[in-house]
C-alpha positions in Angstrom: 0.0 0.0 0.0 1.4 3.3 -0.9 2.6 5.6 1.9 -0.2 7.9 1.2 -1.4 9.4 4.8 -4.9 8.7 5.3 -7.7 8.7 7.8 -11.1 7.5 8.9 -12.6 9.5 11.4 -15.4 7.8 13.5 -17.9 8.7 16.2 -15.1 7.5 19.4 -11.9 7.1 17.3 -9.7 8.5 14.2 -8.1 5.6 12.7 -4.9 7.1 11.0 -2.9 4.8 8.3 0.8 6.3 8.4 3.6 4.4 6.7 1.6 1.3 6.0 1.0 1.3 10.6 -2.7 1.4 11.7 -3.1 4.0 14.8 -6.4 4.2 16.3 -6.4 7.3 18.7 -8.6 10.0 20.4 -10.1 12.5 18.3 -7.9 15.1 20.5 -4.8 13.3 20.5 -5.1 12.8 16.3 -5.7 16.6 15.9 -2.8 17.2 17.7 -0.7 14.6 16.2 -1.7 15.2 12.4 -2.8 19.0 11.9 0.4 20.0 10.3 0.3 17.0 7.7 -1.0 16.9 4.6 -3.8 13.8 5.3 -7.0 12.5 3.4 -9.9 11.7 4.9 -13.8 10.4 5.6 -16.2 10.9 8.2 -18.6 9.7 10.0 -18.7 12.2 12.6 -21.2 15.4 12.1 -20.3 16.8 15.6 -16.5 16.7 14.5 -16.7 17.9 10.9 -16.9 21.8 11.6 -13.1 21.3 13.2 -11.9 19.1 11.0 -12.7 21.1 7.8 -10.9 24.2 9.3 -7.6 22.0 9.6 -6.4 23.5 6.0 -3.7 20.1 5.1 -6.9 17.6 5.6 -8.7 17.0 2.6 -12.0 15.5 2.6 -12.5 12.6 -0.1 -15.7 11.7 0.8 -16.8 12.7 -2.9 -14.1 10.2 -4.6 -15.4 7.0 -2.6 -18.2 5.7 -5.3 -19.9 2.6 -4.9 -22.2 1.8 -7.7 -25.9 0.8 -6.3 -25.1 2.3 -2.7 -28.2 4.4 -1.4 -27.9 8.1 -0.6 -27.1 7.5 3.1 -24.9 4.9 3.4 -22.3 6.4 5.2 -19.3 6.9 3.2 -17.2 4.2 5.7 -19.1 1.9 4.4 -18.5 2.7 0.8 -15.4 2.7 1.4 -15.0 -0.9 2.6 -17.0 -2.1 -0.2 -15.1 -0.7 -2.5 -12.0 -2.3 -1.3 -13.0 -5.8 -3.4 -15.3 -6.1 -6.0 -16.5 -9.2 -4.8 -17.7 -10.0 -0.9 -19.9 -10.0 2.1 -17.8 -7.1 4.4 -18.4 -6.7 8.2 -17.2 -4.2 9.9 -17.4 -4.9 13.8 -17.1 -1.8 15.5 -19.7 0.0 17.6 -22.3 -1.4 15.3 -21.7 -4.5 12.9 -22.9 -3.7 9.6 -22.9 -6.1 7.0 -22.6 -5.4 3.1 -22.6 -7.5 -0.4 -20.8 -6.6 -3.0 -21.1 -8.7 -6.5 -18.7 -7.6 -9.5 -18.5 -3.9 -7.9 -22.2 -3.5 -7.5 -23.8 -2.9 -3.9 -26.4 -5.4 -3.2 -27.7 -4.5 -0.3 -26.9 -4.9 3.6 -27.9 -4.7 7.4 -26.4 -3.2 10.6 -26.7 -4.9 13.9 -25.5 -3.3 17.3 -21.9 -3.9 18.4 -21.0 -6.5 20.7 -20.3 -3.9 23.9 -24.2 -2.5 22.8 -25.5 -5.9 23.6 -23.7 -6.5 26.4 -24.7 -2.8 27.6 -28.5 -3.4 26.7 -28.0 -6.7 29.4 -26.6 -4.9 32.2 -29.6 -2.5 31.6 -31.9 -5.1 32.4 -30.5 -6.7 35.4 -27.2 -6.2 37.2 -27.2 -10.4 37.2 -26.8 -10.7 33.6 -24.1 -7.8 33.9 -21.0 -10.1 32.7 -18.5 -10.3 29.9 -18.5 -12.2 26.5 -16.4 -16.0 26.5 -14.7 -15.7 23.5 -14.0 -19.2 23.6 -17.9 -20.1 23.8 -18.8 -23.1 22.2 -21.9 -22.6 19.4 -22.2 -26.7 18.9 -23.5 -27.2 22.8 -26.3 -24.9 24.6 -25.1 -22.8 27.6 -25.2 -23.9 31.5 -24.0 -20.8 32.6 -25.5 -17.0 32.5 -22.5 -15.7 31.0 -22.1 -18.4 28.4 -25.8 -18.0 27.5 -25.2 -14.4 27.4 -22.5 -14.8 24.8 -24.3 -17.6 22.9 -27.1 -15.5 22.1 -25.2 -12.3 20.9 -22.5 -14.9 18.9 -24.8 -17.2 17.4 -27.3 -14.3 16.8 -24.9 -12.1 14.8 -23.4 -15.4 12.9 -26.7 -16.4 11.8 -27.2 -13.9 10.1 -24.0 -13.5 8.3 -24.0 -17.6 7.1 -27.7 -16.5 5.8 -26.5 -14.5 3.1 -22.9 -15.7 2.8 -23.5 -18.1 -0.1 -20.7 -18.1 -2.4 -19.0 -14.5 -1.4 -15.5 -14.1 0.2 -16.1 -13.3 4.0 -14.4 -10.5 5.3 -14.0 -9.0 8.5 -12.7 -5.4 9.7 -13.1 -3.2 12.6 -12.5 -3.5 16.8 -14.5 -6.7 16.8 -13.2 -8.0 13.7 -10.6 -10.6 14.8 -12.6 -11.9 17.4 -15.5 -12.7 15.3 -13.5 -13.8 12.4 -12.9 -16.8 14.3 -16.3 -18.4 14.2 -17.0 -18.4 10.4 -14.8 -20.9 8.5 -12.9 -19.4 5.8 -13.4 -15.5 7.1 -10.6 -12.8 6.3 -9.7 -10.6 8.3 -7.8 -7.6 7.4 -7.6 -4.3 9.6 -6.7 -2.0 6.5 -9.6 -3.0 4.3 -11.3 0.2 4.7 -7.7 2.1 3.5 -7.5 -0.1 0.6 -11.0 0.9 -0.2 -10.1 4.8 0.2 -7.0 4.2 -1.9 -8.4 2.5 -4.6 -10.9 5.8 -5.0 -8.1 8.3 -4.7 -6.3 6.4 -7.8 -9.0 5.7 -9.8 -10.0 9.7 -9.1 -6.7 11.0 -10.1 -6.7 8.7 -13.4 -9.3 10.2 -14.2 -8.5 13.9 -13.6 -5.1 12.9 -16.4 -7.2 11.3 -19.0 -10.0 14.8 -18.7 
């Protein structure tokens, strides 16, 4: 990947790709860090846009991420990720899981689920007893005994059923906080951290192709 600096700002993090490293970092702390260099970047965050666009070196390419078929919201992180392959079922597990096709560049479709520390937030709500954290070594082949194993069976099993519904024939892959973790219950599943970059890159070249050949 070229040593382009790039970033994608979210709603608790900025996730800065400098010299082919991955830094994820408070919004403070990347401001500080990054306002003197040139840097290209999306977001997701409205609350943190009026800042950002008075930092003169960042430059918005929110414009230069297309993804043929993606509705008019779809936030541009998304895009982004999809347009990282031309071919795949993405899931990005961060505060919310969403879940995108892609088929020969086109956007099929997709769903967002909540993230796994919103489920385990919306059980603490309803009872300090089932107030726990996740097994990441739960087992999905044998029903729970325990609270906290039930606890993490339901929001596993939940979320992997229905990813393997509309897997079919895609490539699987996985991005985001969560992404390792639940990588590991889906045979076959890729996990790559820099997806998303890939994704902005592959815009920014196609974009300045096209600038040359106009």
């Amino acid at each position: 990947m070229e040593k382009r600096l790039l970033a994608d700002i979210g709603n608790t993090h900025i996730h800065i790709l400098d010299k082919g490293k991955i830094f994820h970092m408070g919004h403070e702390e990347a401001i500080d860090r990054y306002q003197e260099r040139e840097l290209c970047y999306i977001s997701v965050n409205q609350d943190l846009d009026k800042k950002i666009t008075q930092i003169k070196k960042w430059k918005d390419i929110a414009s230069k991420i297309v993804l043929e078929g993606a509705y008019e919201t779809m936030g541009v992180d998304r895009k982004a990720l999809c347009v990282s392959r031309r071919d795949g079922l993405f899931v990005d597990a961060g505060s919310a899981i969403t879940v995108d096709i892609v088929k020969e560049g086109i956007y099929r479709g997709g769903f967002i689920l909540p993230g796994i520390n919103a489920y385990l937030e919306s059980y603490r709500r309803i009872s300090p007893a089932l107030d726990t954290p996740i097994n990441g070594e739960i087992d999905l082949d044998k029903l729970p005994f325990t609270t906290k194993d039930g606890i993490s069976y339901g929001i596993i099993a939940s979320i992997k059923a229905l990813i393997d519904q509309y897997k079919d024939d895609h490539p699987l892959y996985f991005t985001g906080g969560d992404g390792a973790f639940l990588s590991r219950f889906f045979e076959d599943a890729i996990y790559d951290e820099s997806l998303l970059f890939q994704g902005m890159m592959q815009a920014l070249n196609a974009s300045e192709k096209l600038e040359i050949r106009n």
